[in-house]
C-alpha positions in Angstrom: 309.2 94.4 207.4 308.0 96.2 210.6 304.5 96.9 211.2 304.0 100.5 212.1 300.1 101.1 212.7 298.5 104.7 212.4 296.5 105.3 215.7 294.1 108.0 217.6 295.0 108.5 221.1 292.1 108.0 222.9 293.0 111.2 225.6 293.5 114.0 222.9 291.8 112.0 219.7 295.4 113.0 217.6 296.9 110.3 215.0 300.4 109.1 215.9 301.8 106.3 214.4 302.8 103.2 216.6 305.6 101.4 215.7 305.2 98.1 217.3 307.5 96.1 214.6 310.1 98.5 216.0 309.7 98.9 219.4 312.8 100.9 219.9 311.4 103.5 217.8 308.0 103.9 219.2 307.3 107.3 220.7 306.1 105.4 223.4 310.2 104.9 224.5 311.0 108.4 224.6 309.5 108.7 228.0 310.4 107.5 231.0 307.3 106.2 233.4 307.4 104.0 236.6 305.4 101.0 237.5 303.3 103.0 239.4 302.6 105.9 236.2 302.0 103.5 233.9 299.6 101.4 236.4 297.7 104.6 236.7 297.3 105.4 233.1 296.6 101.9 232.2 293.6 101.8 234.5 292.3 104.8 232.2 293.5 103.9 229.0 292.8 100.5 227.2 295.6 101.4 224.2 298.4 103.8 223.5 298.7 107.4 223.9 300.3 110.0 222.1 303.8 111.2 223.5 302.5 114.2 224.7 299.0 112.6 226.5 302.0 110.2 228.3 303.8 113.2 229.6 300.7 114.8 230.7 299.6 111.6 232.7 302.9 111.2 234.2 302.7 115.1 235.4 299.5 114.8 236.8 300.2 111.1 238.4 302.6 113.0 240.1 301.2 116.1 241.0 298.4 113.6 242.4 300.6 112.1 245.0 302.3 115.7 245.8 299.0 116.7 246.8 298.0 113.4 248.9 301.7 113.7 251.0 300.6 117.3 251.3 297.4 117.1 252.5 298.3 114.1 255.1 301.6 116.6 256.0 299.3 119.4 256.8 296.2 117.4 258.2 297.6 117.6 261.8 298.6 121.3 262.1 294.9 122.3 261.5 
């Protein structure tokens, strides 16, 4: 039988359930991350997040490295 485990994201504190046993159904799959997004959340986080804390650190990951190209783009006009 699969092991799901009940867990408390350690961002938000909310229970989600992990489904480990059946990866495929995790809500960890329902997002897409890149090497890079995940990198950056695992060097916050020790264990999973909730599907929404994931979507939040792949939004601010990004908006992150929007910031650095524009602050680099506009470092030289001023």
């Amino acid at each position: 039988m699969p092991e799901h485990e009940k867990k408390q994201c350690p961002r938000c504190l909310s229970e989600f359930e992990c489904k480990t046993g059946t990866i495929l159904q995790c809500q960890c799959t329902k997002i897409e991350m890149t090497a890079e997004q995940l990198e950056y959340s695992s060097a916050q986080y020790d264990d999973c997040l909730c599907l929404a804390c994931l979507k939040e650190i792949r939004s601010e990951y990004n908006l992150l490295g929007h910031t650095k190209k524009l602050k680099n783009n506009l470092q030289g006009r001023f």
